[in-house]
MIDOSE-1310 file (N, C-alpha, C; in nm, 2 decimals, decimal comma, always signed):
residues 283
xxxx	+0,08/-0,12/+0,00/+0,00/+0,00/+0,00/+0,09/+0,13/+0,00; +0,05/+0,21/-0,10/+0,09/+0,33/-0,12/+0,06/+0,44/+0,02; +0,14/+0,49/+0,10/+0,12/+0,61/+0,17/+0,14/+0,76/+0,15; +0,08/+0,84/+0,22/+0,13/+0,99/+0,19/+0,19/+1,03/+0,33
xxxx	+0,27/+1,07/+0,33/+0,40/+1,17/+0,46/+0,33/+1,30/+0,45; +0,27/+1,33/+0,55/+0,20/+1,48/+0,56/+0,34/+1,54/+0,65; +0,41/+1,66/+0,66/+0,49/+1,70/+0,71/+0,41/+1,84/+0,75; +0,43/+1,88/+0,94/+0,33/+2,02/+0,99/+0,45/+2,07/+1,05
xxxx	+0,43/+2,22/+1,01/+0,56/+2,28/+1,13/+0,44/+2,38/+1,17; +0,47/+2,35/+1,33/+0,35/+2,44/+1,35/+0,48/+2,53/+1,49; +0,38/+2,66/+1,48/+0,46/+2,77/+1,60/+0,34/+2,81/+1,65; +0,37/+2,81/+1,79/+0,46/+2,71/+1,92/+0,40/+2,60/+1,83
xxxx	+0,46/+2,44/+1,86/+0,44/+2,36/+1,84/+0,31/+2,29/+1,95; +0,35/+2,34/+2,08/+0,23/+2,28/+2,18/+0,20/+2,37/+2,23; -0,01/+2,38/+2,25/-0,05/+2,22/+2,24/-0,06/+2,20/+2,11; -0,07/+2,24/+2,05/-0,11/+2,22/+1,91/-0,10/+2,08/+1,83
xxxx	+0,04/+2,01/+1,86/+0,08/+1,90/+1,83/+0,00/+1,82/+1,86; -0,06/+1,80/+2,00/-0,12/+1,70/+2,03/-0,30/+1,71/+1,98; -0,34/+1,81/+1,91/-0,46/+1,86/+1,94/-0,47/+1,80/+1,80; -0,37/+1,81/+1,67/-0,35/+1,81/+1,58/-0,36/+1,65/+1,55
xxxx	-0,28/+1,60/+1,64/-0,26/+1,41/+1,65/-0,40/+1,35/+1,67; -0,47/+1,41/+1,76/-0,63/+1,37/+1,84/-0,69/+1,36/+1,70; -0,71/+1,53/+1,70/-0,83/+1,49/+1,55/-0,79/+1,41/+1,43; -0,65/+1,43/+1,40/-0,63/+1,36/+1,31/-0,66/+1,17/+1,28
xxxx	-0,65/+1,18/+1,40/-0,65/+1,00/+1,43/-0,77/+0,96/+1,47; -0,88/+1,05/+1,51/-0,98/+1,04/+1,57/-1,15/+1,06/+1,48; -1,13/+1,17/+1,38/-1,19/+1,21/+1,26/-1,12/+1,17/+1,14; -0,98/+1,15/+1,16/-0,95/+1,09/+1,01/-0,90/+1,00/+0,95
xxxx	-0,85/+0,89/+0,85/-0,77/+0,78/+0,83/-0,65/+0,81/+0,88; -0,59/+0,89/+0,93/-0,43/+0,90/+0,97/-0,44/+0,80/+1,11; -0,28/+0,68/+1,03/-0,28/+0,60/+1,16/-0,16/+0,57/+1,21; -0,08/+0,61/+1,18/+0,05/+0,64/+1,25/+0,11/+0,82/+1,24
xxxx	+0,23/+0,81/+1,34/+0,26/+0,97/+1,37/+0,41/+0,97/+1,40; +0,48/+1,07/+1,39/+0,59/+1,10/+1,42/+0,60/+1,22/+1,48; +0,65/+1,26/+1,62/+0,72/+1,34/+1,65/+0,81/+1,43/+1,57; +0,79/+1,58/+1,58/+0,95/+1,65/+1,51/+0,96/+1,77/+1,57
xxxx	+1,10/+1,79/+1,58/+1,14/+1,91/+1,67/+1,02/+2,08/+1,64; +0,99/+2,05/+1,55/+0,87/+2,18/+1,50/+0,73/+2,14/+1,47; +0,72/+2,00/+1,52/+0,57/+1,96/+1,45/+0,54/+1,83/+1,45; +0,52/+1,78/+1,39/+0,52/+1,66/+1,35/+0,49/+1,60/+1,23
xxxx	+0,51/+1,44/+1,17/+0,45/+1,40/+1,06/+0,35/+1,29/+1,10; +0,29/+1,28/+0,95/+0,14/+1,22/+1,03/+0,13/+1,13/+0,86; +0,09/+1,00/+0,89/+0,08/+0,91/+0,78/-0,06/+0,87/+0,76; -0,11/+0,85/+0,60/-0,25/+0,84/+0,57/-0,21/+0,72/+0,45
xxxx	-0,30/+0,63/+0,41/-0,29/+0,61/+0,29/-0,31/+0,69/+0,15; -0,23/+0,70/+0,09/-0,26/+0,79/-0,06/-0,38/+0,82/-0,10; -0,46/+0,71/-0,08/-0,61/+0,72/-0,18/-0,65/+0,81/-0,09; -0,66/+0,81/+0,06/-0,71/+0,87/+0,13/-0,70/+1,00/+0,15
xxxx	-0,59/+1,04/+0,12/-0,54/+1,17/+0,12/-0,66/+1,25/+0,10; -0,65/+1,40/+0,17/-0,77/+1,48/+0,17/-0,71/+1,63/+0,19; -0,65/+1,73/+0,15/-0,62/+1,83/+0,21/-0,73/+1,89/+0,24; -0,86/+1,90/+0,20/-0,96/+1,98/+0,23/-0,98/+1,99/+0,38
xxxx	-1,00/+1,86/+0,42/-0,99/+1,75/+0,54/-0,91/+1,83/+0,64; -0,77/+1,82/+0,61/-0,68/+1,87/+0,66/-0,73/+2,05/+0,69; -0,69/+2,08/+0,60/-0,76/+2,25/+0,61/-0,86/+2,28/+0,75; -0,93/+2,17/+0,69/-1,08/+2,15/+0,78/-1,01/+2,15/+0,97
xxxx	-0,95/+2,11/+0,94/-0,88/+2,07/+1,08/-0,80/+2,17/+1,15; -0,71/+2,18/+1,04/-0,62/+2,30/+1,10/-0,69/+2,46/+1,15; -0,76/+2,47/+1,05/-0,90/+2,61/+1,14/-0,97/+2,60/+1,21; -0,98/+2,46/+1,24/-1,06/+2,42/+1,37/-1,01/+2,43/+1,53
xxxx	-0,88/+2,36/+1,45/-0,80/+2,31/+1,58/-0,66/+2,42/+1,58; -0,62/+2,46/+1,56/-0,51/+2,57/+1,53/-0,47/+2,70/+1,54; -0,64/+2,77/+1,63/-0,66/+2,88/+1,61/-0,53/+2,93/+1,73; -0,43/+3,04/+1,71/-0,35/+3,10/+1,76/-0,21/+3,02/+1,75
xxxx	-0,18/+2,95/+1,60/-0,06/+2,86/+1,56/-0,05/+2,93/+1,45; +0,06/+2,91/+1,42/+0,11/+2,94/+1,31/+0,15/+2,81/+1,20; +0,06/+2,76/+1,14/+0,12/+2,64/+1,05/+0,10/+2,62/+0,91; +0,21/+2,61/+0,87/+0,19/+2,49/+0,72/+0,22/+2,33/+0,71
xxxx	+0,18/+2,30/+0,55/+0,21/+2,13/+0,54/+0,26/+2,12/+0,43; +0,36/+2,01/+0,43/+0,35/+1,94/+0,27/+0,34/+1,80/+0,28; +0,31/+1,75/+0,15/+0,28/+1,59/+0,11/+0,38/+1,56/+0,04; +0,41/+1,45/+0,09/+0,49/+1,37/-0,02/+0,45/+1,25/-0,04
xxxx	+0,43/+1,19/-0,13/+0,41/+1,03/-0,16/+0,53/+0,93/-0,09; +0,49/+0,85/-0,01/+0,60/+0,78/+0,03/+0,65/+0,64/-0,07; +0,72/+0,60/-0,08/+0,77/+0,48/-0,19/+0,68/+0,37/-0,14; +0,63/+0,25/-0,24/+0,57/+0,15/-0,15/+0,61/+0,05/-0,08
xxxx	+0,59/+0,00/+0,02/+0,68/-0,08/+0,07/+0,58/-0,16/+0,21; +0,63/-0,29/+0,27/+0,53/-0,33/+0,37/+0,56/-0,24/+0,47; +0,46/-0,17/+0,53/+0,44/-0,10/+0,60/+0,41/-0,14/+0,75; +0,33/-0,27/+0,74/+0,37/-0,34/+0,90/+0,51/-0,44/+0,96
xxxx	+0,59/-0,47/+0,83/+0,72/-0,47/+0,87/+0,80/-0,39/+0,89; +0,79/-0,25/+0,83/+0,86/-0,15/+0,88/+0,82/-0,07/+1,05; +0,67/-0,11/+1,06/+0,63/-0,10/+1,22/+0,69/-0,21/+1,30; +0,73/-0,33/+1,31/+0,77/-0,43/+1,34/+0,90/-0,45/+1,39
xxxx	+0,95/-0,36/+1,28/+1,10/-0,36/+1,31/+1,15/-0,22/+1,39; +1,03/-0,14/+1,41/+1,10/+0,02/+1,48/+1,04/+0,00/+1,57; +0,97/-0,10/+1,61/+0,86/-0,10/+1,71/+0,98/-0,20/+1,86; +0,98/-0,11/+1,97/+1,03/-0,17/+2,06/+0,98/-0,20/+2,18
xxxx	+1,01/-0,30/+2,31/+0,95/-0,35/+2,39/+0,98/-0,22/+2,52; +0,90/-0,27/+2,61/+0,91/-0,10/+2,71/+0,89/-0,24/+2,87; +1,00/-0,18/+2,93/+0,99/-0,20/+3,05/+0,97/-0,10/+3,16; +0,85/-0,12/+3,26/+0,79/+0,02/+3,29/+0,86/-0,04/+3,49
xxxx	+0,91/+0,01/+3,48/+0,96/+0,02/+3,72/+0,99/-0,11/+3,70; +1,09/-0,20/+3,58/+1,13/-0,32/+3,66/+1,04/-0,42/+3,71; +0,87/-0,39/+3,68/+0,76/-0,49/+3,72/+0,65/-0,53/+3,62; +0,67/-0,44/+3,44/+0,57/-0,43/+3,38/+0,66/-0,46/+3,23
xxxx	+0,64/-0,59/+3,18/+0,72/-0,59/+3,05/+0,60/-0,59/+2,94; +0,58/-0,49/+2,85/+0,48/-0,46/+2,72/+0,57/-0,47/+2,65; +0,51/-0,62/+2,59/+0,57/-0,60/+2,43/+0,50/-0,66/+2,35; +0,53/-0,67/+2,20/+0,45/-0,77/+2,08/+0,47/-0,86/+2,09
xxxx	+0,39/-0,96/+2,02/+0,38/-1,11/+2,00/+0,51/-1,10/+1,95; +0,63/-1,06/+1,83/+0,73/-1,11/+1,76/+0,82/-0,99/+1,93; +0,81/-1,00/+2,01/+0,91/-0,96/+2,12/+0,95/-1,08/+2,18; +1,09/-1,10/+2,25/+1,09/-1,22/+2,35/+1,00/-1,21/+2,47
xxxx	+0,96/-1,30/+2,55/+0,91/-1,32/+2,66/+1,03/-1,32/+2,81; +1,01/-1,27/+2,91/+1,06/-1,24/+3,00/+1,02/-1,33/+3,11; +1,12/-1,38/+3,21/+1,05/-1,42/+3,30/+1,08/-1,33/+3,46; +1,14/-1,23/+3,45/+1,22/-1,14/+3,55/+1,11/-1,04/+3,60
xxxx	+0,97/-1,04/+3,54/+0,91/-0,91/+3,55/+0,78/-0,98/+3,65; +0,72/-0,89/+3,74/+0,58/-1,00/+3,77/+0,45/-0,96/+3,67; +0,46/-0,90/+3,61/+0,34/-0,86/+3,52/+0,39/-0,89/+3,36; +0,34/-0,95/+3,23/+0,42/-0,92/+3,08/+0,25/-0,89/+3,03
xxxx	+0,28/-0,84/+2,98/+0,17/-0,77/+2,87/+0,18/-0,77/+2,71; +0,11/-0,86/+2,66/+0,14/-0,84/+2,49/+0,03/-0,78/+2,47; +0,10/-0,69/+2,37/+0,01/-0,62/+2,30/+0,05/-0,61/+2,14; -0,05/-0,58/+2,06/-0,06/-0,60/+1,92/-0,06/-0,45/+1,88
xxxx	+0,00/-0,42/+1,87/-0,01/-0,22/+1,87/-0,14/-0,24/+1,74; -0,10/-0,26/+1,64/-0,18/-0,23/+1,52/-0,17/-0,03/+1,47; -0,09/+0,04/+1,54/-0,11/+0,15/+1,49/-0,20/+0,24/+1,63; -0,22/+0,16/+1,75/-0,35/+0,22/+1,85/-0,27/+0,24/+2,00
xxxx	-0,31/+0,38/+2,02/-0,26/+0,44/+2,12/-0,25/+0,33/+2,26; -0,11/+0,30/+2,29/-0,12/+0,27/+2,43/+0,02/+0,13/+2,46; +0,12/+0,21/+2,38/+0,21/+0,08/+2,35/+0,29/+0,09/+2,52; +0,28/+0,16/+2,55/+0,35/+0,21/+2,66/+0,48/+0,28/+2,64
xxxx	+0,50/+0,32/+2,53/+0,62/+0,42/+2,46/+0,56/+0,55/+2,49; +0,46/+0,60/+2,48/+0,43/+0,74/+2,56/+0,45/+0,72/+2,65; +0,48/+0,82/+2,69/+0,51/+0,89/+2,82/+0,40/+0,91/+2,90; +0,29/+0,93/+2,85/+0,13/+0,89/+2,95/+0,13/+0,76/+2,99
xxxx	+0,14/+0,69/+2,90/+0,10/+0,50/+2,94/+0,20/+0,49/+3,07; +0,29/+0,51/+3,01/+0,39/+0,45/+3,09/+0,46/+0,51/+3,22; +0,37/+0,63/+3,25/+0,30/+0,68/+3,40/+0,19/+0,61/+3,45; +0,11/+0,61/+3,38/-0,01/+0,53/+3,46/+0,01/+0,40/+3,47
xxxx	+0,05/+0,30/+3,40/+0,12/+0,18/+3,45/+0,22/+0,18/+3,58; +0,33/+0,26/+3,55/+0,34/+0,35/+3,75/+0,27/+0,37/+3,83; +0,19/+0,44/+3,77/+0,03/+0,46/+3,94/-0,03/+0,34/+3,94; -0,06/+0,26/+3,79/-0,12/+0,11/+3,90/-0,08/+0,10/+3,97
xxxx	+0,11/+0,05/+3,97/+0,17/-0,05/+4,01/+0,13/-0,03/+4,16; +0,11/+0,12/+4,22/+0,09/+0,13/+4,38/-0,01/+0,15/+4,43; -0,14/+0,09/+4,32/-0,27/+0,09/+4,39/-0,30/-0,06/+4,41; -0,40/-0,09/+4,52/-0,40/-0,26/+4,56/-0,54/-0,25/+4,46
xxxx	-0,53/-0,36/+4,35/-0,65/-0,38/+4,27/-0,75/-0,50/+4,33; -0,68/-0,58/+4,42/-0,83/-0,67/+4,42/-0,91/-0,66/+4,48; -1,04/-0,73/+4,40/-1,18/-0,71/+4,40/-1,24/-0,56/+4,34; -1,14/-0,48/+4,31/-1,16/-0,36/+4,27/-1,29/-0,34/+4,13
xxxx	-1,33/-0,23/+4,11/-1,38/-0,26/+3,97/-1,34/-0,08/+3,90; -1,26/-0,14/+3,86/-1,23/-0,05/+3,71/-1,23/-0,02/+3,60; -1,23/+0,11/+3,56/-1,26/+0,18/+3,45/-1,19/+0,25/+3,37; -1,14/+0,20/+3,22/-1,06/+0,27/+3,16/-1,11/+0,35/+3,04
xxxx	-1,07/+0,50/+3,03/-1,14/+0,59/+2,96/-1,07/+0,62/+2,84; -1,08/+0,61/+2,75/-1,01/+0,62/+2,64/-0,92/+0,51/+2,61; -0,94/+0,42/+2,62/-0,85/+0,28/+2,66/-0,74/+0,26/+2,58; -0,77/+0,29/+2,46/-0,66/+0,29/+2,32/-0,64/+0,12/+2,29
xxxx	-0,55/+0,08/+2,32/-0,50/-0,11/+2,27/-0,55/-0,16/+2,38; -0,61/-0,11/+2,51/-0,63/-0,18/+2,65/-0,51/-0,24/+2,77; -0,42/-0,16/+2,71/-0,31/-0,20/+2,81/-0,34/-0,21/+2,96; -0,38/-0,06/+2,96/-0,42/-0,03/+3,16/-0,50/-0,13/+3,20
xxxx	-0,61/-0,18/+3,12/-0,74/-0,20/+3,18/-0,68/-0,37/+3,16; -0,61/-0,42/+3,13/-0,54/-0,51/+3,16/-0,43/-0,58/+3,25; -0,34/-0,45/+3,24/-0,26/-0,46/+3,38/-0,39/-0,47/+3,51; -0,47/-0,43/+3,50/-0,58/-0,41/+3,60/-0,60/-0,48/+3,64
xxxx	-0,67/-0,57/+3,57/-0,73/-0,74/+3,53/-0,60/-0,84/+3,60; -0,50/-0,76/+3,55/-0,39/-0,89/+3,62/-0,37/-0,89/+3,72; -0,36/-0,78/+3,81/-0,35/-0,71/+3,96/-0,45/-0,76/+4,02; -0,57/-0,82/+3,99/-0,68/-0,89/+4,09/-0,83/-0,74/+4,07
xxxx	-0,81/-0,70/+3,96/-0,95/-0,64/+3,95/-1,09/-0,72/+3,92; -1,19/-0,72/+3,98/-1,29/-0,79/+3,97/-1,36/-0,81/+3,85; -1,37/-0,65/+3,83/-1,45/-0,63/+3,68/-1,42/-0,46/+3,64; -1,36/-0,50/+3,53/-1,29/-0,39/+3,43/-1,35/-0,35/+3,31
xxxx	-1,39/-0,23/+3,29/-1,40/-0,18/+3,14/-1,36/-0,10/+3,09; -1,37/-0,11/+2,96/-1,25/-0,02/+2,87/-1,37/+0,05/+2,77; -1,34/+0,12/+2,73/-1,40/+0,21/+2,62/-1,35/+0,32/+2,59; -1,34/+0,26/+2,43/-1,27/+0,39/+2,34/-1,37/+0,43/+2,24
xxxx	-1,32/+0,55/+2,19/-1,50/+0,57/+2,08/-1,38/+0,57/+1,97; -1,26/+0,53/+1,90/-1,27/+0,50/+1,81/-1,29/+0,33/+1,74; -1,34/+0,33/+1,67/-1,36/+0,15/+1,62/-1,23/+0,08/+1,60; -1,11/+0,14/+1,56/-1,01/+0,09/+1,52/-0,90/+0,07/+1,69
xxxx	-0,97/+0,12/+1,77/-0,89/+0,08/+1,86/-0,98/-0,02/+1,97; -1,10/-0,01/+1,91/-1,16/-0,12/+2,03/-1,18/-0,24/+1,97; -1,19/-0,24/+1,88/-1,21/-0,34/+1,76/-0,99/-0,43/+1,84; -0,91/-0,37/+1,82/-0,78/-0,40/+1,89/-0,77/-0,42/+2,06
xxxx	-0,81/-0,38/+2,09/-0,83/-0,37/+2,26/-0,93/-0,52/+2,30; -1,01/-0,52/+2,22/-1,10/-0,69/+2,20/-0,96/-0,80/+2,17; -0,90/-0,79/+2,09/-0,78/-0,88/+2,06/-0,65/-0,88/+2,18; -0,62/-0,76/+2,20/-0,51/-0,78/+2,28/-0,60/-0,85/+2,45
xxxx	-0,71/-0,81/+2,47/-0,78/-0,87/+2,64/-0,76/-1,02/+2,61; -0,82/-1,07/+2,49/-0,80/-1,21/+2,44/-0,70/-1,30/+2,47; -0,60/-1,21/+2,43/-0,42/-1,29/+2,37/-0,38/-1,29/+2,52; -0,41/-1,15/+2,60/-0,36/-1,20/+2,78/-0,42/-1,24/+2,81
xxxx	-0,55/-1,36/+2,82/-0,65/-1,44/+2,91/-0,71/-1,33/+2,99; -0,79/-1,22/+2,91/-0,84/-1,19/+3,03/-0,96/-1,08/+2,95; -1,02/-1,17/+2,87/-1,15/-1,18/+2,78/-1,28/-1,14/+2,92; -1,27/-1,17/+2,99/-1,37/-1,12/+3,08/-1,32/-0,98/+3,09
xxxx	-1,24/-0,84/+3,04/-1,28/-0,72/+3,06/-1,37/-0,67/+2,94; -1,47/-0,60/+2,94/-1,60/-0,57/+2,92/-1,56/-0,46/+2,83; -1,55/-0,45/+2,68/-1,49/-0,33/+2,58/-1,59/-0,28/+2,52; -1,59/-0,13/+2,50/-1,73/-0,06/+2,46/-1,69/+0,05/+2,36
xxxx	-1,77/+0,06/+2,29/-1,75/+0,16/+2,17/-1,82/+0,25/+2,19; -1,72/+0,39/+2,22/-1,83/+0,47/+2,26/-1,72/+0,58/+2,37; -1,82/+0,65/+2,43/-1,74/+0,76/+2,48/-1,79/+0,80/+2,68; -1,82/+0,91/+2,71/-1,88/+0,90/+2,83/-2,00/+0,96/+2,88
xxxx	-2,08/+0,92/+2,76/-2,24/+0,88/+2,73/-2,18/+0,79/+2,77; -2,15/+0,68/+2,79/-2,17/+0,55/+2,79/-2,19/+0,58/+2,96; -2,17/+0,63/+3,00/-2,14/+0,61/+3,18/-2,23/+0,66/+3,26; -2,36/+0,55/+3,25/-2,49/+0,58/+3,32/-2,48/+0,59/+3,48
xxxx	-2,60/+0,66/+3,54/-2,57/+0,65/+3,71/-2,56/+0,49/+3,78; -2,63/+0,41/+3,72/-2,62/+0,26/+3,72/-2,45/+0,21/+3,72; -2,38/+0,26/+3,69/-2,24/+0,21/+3,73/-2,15/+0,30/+3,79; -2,12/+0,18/+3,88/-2,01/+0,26/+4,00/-1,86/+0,19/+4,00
xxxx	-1,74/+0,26/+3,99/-1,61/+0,20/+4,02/-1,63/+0,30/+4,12; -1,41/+0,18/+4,17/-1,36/+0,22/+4,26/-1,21/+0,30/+4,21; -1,20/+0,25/+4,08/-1,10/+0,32/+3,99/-1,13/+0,37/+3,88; -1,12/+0,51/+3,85/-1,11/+0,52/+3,69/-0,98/+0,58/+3,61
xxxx	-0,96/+0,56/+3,52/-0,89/+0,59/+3,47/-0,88/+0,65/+3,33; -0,84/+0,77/+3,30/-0,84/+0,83/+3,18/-0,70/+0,89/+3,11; -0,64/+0,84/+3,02/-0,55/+0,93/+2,93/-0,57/+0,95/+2,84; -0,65/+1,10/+2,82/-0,67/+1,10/+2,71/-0,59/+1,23/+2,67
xxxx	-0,69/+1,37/+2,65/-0,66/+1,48/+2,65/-0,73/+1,63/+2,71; -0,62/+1,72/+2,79/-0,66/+1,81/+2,83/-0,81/+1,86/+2,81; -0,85/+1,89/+2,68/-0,98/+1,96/+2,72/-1,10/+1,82/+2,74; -1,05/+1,71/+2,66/-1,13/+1,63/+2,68/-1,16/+1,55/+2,84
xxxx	-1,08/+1,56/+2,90/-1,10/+1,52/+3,06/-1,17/+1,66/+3,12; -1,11/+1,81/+3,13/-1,20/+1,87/+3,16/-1,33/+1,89/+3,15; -1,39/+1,83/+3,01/-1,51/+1,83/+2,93/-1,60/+1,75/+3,04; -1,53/+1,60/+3,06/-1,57/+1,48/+3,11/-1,57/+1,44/+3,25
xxxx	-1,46/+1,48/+3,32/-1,45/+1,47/+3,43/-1,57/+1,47/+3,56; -1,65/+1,50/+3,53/-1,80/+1,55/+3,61/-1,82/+1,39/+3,56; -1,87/+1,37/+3,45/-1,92/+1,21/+3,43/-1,78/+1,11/+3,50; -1,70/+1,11/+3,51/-1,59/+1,00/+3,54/-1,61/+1,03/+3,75
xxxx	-1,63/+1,13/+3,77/-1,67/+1,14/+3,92/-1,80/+1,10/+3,99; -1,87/+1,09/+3,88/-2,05/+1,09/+3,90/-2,06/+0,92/+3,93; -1,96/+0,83/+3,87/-1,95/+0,70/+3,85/-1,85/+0,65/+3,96; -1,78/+0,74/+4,02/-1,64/+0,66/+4,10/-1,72/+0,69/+4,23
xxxx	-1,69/+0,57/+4,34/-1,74/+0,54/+4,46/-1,67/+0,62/+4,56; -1,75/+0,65/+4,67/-1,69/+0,77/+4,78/-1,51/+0,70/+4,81; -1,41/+0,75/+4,82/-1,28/+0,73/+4,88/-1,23/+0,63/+4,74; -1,30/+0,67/+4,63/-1,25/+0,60/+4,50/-1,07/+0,68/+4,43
xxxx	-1,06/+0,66/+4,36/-0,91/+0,69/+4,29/-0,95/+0,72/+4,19; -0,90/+0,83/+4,05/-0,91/+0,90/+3,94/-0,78/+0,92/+3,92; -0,71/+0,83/+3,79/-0,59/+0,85/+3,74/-0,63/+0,96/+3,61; -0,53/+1,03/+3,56/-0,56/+1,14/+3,50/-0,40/+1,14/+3,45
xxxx	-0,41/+1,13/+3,29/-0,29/+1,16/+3,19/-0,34/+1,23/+3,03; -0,21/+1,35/+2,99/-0,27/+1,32/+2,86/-0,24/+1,45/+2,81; -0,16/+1,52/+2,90/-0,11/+1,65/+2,89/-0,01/+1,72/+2,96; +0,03/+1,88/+2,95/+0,14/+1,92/+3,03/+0,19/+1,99/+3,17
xxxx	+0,24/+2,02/+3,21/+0,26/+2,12/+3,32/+0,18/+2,24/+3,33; +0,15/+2,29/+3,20/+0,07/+2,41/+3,17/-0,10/+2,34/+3,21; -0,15/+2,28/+3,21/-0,23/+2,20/+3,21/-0,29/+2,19/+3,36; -0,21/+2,16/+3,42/-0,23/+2,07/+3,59/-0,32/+2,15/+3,68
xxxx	-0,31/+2,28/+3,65/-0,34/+2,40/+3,77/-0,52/+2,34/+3,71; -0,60/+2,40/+3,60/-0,71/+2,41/+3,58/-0,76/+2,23/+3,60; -0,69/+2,16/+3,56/-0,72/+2,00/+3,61/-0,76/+1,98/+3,76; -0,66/+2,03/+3,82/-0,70/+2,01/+3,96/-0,78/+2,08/+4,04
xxxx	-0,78/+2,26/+3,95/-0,93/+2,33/+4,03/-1,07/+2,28/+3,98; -1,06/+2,19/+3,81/-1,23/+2,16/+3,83/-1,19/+2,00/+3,92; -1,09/+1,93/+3,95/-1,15/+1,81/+4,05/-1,16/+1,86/+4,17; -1,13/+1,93/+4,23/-1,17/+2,02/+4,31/-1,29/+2,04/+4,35
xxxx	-1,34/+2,12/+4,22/-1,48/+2,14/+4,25/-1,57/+2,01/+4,28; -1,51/+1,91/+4,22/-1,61/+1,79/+4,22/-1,58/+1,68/+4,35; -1,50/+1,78/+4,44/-1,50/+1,68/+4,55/-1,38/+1,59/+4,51; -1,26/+1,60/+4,44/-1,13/+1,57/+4,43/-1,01/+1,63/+4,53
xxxx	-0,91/+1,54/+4,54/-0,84/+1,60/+4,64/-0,69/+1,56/+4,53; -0,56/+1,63/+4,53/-0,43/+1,55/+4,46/-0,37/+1,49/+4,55; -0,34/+1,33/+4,54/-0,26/+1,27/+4,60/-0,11/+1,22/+4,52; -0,09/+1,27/+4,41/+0,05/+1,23/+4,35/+0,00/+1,28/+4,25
xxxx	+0,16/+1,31/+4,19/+0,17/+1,42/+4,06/+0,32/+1,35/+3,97; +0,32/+1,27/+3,87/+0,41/+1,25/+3,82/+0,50/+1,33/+3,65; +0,59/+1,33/+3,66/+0,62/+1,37/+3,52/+0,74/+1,28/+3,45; +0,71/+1,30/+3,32/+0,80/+1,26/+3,22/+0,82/+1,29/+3,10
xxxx	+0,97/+1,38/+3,08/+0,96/+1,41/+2,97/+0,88/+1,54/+2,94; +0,82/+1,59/+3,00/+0,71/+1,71/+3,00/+0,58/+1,67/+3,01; +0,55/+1,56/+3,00/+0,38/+1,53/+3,04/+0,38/+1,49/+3,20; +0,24/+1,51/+3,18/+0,20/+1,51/+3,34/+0,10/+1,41/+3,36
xxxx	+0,08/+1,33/+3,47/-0,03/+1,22/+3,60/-0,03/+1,28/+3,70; -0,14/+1,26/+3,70/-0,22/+1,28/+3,86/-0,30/+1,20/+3,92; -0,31/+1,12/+4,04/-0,34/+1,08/+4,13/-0,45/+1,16/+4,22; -0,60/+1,13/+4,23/-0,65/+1,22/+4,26/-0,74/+1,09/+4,37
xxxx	-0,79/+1,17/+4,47/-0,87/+1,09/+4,53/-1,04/+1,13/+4,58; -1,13/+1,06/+4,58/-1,24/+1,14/+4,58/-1,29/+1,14/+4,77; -1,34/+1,20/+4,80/-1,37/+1,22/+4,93/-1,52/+1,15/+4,98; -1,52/+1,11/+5,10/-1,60/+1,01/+5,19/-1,70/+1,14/+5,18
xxx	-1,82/+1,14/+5,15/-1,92/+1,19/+5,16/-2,00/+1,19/+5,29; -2,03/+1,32/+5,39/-2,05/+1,29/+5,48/-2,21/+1,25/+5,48; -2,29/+1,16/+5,58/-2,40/+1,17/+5,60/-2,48/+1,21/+5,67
């Protein structure tokens, strides 16, 4: 399959970058991305190509950036052997080994996680995943029942499942990542976590955790946050990734409002987690 290399230099680059990645991947066929010191590149199949699309996006999403693009046709070539071969295994605190089916197996770790990337957020190479796989590692999960919000491949909500969570669900609203998050719960034995297509409409007063979890993005947790509270049980936990330092202050004044308290704040790299805790409601 023929690809097209979209190349963006955008000023300032963040947030923009990440705003740019969301919709792109989320409204469009772009399914891989690269990082670049001014922007990034963003891969589509050829046929699909759309600058209108693009346009569409960039005025939507870009207001106060400064950016252009160009296309280039990329050569044809297999494109999941070239993912395959750049694609690397991630060891997260010495306790969490994520990697692909063509990775070796480990026996030094107490947790391994295979995952099938396919192109869907959550290999544990970000710097978000692989914070919140940290904040599992120091919450006690059994009997727990958790909730993973934008789930992407279903990594977290699997580490979950392995830690002794009772009953876990995952929901992504894109199809190409839950449609993958079904496969990877499979391949770890742990087809009993419950995967939903869909977003947080899905999160009726009829369900209650004791964990939720979300990495997604800044405005979208702001957006949401009230539904991910409305669901989590008094003296519940709310992991929270998906953005930066600039970010944290207004994150923590709306959990705040909602009866959140910060109990840990992690970084890496420039992104930021939070550890939030919800408070015993008096009677």
């Amino acid at each position: 399959m023929k690809y097209a290399e979209v190349t963006f230099r955008l000023r300032p680059v963040e947030p923009f970058r990440d705003m740019l990645i969301y919709h792109l991947g989320e409204e469009g066929p772009y399914d891989s991305f690269e990082e670049t010191r001014d922007g990034l590149k963003a891969y589509v199949p050829l046929e699909q190509y759309d600058e209108g699309f693009l346009r569409e996006v960039m005025q939507e999403e870009c207001d106060g950036c400064e950016v252009d693009f160009s296309m280039q046709e990329m050569p044809d070539r297999n494109w999941n052997e070239e993912w395959e071969r750049q694609h690397q295994p991630v060891l997260v605190d010495d306790f969490c080994w994520v990697r692909a089916p063509f990775h070796p197996h480990r026996n030094d770790v107490q947790y391994e996680i295979e995952i099938e990337p396919k192109m869907s957020f959550g290999t544990a190479h970000h710097q978000t995943t692989y914070m919140m796989l940290s904040l599992l590692r120091d919450i006690d999960m059994a009997g727990r029942r958790v909730l993973d919000m934008g789930s992407g491949t279903a990594v977290l909500a699997i580490l979950a499942r392995m830690k002794g969570a009772a009953y876990v669900e995952a929901i992504d609203n894109d199809e190409w990542a839950y449609r993958n998050a079904i496969e990877n719960v499979e391949h770890n034995e742990c087809s009993d976590i419950v995967c939903l297509l869909g977003d947080a409409a899905l999160l009726t007063p009829d369900k209650h955790f004791d964990i939720v979890i979300a990495n997604i993005n800044r405005n979208i947790l702001l957006r949401d946050m009230a539904s991910y509270v409305a669901v989590l049980n008094d003296g519940g936990t709310l992991l929270l990734s998906g953005f930066y330092q600039n970010d944290v202050a207004p994150l923590v004044e709306k959990a705040s409002t909602l009866g959140m308290t910060l109990s840990d704040q992690r970084s890496r790299d420039g992104w930021q987690a939070l550890r939030l805790e919800k408070q015993v409601s008096k009677q």
